[in-house]
Residue, then its C-alpha position, 0 to 999 in steps of 0.5 A: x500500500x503506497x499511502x503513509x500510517x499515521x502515529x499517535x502516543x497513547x498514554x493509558x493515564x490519559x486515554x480521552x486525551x488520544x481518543x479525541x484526536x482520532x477520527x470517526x471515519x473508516x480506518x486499518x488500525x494497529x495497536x503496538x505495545x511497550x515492547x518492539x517485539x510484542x505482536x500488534x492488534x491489527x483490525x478494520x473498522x467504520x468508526x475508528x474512534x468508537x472501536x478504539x474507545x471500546x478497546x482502550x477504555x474501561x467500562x464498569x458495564x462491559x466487564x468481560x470487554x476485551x481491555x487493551x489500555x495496560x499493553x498499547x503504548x502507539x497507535x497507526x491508522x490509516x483512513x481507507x475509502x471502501x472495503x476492498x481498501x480496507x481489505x487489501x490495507x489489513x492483508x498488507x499490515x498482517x503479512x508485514x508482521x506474520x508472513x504468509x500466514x496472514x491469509x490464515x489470520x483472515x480466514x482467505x484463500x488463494x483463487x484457483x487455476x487451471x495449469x496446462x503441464x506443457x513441459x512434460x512430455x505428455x502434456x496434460x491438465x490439472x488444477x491448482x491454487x499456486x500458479x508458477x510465475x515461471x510458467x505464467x503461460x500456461x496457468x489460466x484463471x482465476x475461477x472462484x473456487x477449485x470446484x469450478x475449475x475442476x469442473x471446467x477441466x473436465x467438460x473440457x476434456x471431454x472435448x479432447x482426447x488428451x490424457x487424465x492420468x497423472x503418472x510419469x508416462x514410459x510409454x510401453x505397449x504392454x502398459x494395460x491402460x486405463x478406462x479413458x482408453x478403453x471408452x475412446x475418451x483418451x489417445x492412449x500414450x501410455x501404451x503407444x495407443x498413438x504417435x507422438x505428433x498425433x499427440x502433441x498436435x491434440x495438446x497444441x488444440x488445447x493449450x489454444x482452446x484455454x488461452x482463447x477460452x474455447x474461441x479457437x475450437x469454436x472458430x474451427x466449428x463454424x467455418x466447416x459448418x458453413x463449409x457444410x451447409x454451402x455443400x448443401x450437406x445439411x445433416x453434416x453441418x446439423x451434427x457441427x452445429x450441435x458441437x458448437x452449442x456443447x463447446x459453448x456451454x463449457x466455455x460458459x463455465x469460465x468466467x470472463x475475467x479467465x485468462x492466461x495469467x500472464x495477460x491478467x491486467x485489470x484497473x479496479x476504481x473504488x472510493x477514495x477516503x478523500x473527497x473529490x478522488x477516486x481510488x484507483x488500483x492496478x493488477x498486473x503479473x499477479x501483483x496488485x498495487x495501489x491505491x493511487x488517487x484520481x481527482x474527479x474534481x470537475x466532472x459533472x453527470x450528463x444528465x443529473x435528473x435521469x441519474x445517469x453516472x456517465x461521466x464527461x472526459x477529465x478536465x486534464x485529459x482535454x485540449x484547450x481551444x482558444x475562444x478565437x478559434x471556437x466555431x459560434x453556433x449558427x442561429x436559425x431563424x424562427x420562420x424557417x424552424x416553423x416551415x420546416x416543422x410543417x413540412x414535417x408533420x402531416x397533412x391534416x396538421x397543415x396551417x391552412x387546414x385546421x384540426x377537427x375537433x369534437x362537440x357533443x360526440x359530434x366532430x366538426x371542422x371548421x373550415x365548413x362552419x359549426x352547426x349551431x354557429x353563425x357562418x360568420x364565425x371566424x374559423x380558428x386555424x392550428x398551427x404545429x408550431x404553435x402546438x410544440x411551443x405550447x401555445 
């Protein structure tokens, strides 16, 4: 985390005295003792001066309250916007002090992974929760949890015919095999059931349909389902049209954000703890750094009575014109705005012939007189203009 803690001396003879200072927003706290070596109380809160007054102040009507007021002689906080600020502020303050087993502490797990073996010399797949750096290529992810990626692995592999075992092949053909084998649902390597081009190609078809999320295998489908259906081949191009719709429904499985990790860049926006900015955090090659502040002074919403939260460009981020330069806006006179608006509206809207209009049930017009009128009566004609401007 880029932004400083803040330090304050507490004295437990004078507890109101560091209370009072602190703030009641949201803050990442950590209460240090007497001792450098003594463990700090590290915690989240909204408030933090109400968490720290329950934790630093006595209270005869809360006996069994945890009391840390004898053993804290410092106080570091630091205000933080949203909960995954809060979050990533906790996590980087634990892992300072306990190391990799802050995320024991916070009761978090690492997300999962698909790993494409292509070193070995059979390739295959499996699933993982610590991808290698080294191999960042081939680890393709993150999916929320191991059985979401177990299953895409699987429907997966029922798309290919490369292997599920997981032992060192010597390929031998007096190897027995597996059920995989015998269902046809393998190439068999481990007892020379197929060549080692045959085999290599079949892994090559899957490193591709992992880094392109099933894109590569559907790309191949469509162009011979197409190919069939020009030949009038329509039973074919069926048959290829339902394997388009299986490989779809495995790669509805992987999420979007399902990438090779080496490509996995992602710009996350959360609120700041200063008004006016926005926090900005970057993840890049498996490390998320962060939070940088983006002010977002000037930027007004497009259309504030719909709600909308579109956003115009940052004022920073535009080129000034000089007035001098600036086109004026052309003005149209009202006579041609009010021609053009009768030219567009329909012919019984037409100045010169005004709009029936409905007395007692019964329509009258009165370019032919109203009954029960005096023919003398002027007529009173209707004009569209008039009409859009409310008159």
């Amino acid at each position: 985390m880029n932004a400083p803690m803040q330090t304050l001396a507490f004295d437990p003879a004078d507890a109101r005295a560091a209370l009072d200072q602190l703030p009641t927003s949201a803050a990442v706290f950590a209460l240090y003792g007497a001792e450098a070596h003594a463990e700090p109380y590290i915690g989240r809160t909204p408030n933090l001066r109400g968490r720290l007054e329950r934790l630093l102040q006595p209270s005869a009507k809360h006996p069994r309250r945890l009391q840390l007021a004898g053993l804290v002689r410092e106080i570091r906080w630091r205000p933080t916007g949203s909960e995954f600020e809060a979050l990533l502020a906790q996590f980087s303050l634990l892992e300072a002090v306990y190391g990799a087993k802050a995320l024991e502490r916070m009761h978090l797990g690492q997300p999962a992974f698909l790993r494409f073996l292509g070193g070995n010399a059979y390739p295959r797949i499996a699933v993982t929760h610590r991808p290698s750096q080294r191999e960042s290529g081939w680890a393709y992810g993150p999916f929320a949890s191991r059985a979401a990626a177990e299953r895409f692995a699987d429907e997966t592999l029922k798309l290919f015919l490369l292997r599920r075992c997981t032992e060192e092949l010597t390929p031998n053909p007096a190897h027995p095999g597996c059920v995989y084998s015998e269902m046809k649902m393998c190439l068999a390597p481990c007892y020379q059931g197929c060549t080692n081009e045959r085999y290599a190609a079949e892994s090559v078809a899957v490193e591709q349909f992992l880094a392109t999320r099933g894109e590569s295998r559907l790309a191949t489908l469509r162009t011979e389902r197409d190919a069939a259906s020009a030949n009038l081949e329509f039973e074919a191009a069926a048959a290829i049209h339902s394997q388009i719709q299986r490989v779809e429904g495995v790669r509805a499985l992987a999420p979007e954000l399902v990438r090779p990790l080496d490509q996995l860049r992602a710009v996350i926006l959360q609120a700041s703890a200063n008004p006016g900015e926005v926090a900005v955090f970057f993840y890049e090659n498996g490390r998320l750094s962060g939070p940088e502040g983006f002010s977002t002074l000037g930027m007004r919403i497009q259309n504030e009575q719909s709600g909308s939260t579109s956003l115009f460009a940052h004022p920073m981020a535009l080129e000034p014109v000089p007035e001098a330069e600036a086109e004026a806006p052309v003005k149209t006179a009202r006579g041609v705005l009010e021609a053009r608006l009768e030219a567009a509206w329909p012919c019984w809207l037409a100045p010169k012939r005004p709009r029936p209009r409905c007395v007692k049930g019964i329509w009258r017009c009165s370019s032919v007189g109203i009954i029960g009128q005096k023919p003398n009566a002027p007529a009173k004609s209707f004009s569209p203009a008039r009409r859009v401007a409310g008159r």
